[in-house]
Backbone bond lengths (Angstrom), bond angles and torsions (degrees), N, CA, C in turn:
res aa  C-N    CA-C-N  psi(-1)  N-CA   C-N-CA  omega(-1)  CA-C   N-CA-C  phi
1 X - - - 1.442 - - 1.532 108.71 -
2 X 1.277 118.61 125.96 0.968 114.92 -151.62 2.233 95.68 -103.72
3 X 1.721 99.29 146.27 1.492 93.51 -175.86 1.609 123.56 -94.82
4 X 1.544 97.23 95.12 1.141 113.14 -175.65 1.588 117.39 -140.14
5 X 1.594 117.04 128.95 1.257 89.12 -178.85 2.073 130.12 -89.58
6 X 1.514 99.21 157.29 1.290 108.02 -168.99 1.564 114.08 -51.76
7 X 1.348 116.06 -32.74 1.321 104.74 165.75 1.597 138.00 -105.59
8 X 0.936 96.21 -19.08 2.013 108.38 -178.10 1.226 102.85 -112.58
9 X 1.744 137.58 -6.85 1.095 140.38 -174.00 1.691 119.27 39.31
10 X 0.999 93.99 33.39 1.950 102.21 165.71 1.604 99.00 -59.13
11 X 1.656 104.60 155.60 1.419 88.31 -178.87 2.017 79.42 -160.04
12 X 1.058 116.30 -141.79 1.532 120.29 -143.69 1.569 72.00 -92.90
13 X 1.521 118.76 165.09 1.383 144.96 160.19 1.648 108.17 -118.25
14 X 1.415 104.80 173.32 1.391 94.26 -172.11 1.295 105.87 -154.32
15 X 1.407 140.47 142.74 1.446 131.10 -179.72 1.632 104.30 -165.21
16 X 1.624 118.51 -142.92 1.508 123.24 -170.12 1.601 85.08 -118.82
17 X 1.402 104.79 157.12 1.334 136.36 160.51 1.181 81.30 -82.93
18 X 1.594 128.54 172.72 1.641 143.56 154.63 0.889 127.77 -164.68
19 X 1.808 123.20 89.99 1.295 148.43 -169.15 1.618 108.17 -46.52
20 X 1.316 121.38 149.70 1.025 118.13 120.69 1.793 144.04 46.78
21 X 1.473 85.12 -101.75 1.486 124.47 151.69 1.516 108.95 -54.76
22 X 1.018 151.77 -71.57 1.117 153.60 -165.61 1.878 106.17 115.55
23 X 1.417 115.91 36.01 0.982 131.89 168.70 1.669 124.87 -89.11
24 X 0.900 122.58 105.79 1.544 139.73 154.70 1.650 146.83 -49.01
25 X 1.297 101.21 80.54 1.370 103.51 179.66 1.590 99.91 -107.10
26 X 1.502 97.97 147.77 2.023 118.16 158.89 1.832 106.83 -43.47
27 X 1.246 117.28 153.16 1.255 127.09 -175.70 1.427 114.29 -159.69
28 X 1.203 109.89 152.72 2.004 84.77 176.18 1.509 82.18 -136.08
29 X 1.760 112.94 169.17 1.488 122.41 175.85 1.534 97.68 -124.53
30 X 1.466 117.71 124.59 1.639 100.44 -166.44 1.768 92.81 -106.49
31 X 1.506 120.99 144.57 1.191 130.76 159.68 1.968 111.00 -27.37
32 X 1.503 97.95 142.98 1.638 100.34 155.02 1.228 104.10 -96.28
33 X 1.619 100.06 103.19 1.594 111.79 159.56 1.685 108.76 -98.54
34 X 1.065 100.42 135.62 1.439 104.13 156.01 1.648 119.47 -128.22
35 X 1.811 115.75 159.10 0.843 116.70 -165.02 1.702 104.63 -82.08
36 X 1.154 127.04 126.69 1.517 130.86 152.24 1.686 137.46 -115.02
37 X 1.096 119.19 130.13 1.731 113.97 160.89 1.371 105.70 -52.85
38 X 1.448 103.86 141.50 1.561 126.43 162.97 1.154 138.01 -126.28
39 X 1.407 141.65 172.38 1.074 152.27 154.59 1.232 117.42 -110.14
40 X 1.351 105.15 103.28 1.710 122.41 -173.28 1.533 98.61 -75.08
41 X 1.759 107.85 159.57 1.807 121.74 149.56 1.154 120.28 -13.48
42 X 1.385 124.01 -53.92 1.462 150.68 -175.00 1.520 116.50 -74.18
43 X 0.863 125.99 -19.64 1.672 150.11 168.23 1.668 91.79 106.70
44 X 1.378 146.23 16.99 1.866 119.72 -127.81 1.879 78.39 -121.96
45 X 1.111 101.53 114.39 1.918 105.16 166.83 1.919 106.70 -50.41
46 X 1.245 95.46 131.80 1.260 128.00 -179.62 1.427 120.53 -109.45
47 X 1.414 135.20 151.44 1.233 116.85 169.07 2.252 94.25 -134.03
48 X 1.272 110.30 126.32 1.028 128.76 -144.42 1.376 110.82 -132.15
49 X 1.386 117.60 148.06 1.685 106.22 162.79 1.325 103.61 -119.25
50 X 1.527 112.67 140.19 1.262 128.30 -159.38 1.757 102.53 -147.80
51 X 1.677 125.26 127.00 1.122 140.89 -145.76 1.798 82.40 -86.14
52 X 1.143 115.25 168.44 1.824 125.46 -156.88 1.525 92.00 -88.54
53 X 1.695 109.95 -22.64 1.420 93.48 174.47 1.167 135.73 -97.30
54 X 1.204 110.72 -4.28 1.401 126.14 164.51 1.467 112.90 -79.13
55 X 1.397 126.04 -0.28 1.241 119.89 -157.36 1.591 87.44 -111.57
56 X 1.556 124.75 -51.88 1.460 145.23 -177.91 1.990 110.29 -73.81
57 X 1.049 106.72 -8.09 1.943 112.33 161.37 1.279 102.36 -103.43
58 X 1.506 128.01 3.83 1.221 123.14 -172.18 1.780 136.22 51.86
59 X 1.805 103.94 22.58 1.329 112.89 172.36 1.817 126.57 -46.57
60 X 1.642 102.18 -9.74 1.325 98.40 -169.08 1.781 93.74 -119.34
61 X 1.164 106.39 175.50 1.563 116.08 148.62 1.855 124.93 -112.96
62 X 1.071 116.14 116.37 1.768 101.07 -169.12 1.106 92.10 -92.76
63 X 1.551 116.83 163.98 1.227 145.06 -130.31 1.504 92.02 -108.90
64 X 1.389 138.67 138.81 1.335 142.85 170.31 1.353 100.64 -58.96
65 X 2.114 124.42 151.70 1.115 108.39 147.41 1.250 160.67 -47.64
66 X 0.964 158.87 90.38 1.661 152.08 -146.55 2.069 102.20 -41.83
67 X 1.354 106.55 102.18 1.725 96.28 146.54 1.200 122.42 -4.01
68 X 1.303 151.94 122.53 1.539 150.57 112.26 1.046 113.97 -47.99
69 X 1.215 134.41 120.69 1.322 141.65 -177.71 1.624 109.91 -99.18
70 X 1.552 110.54 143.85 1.507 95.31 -164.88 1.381 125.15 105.61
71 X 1.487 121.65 -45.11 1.011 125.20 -155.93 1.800 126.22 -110.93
């Protein structure tokens, strides 16, 4: 599964660590994705990863809990 989010498609960035020293290593900064249920176009619940800011501007709709029946 690849880390990208479902709606704005942000995905990993990439640059130098930089010691100290003035030494240079590769680094990556990965998105806050988290996992959520959805409600797709289609009406059909989804379960999705979606970046914290897309979740807090309210780009998505999450999916109601499912009924327990029985209980």
């Amino acid at each position: 599964m690849a880390r990208l989010c479902y709606t704005c498609g942000k995905g990993p960035a990439s640059g130098n660590s930089v010691s100290h020293a003035n030494n240079k290593t590769r680094r990556r900064w990965l998105p806050n994705l988290q996992t959520v249920k959805i409600v797709d176009e289609a009406g059909e619940r989804r379960r999705v990863r979606v970046c914290t800011r897309c979740i807090s501007a309210g780009k998505i709709t999450k999916a109601a809990p499912m009924a327990v029946a029985g209980i």
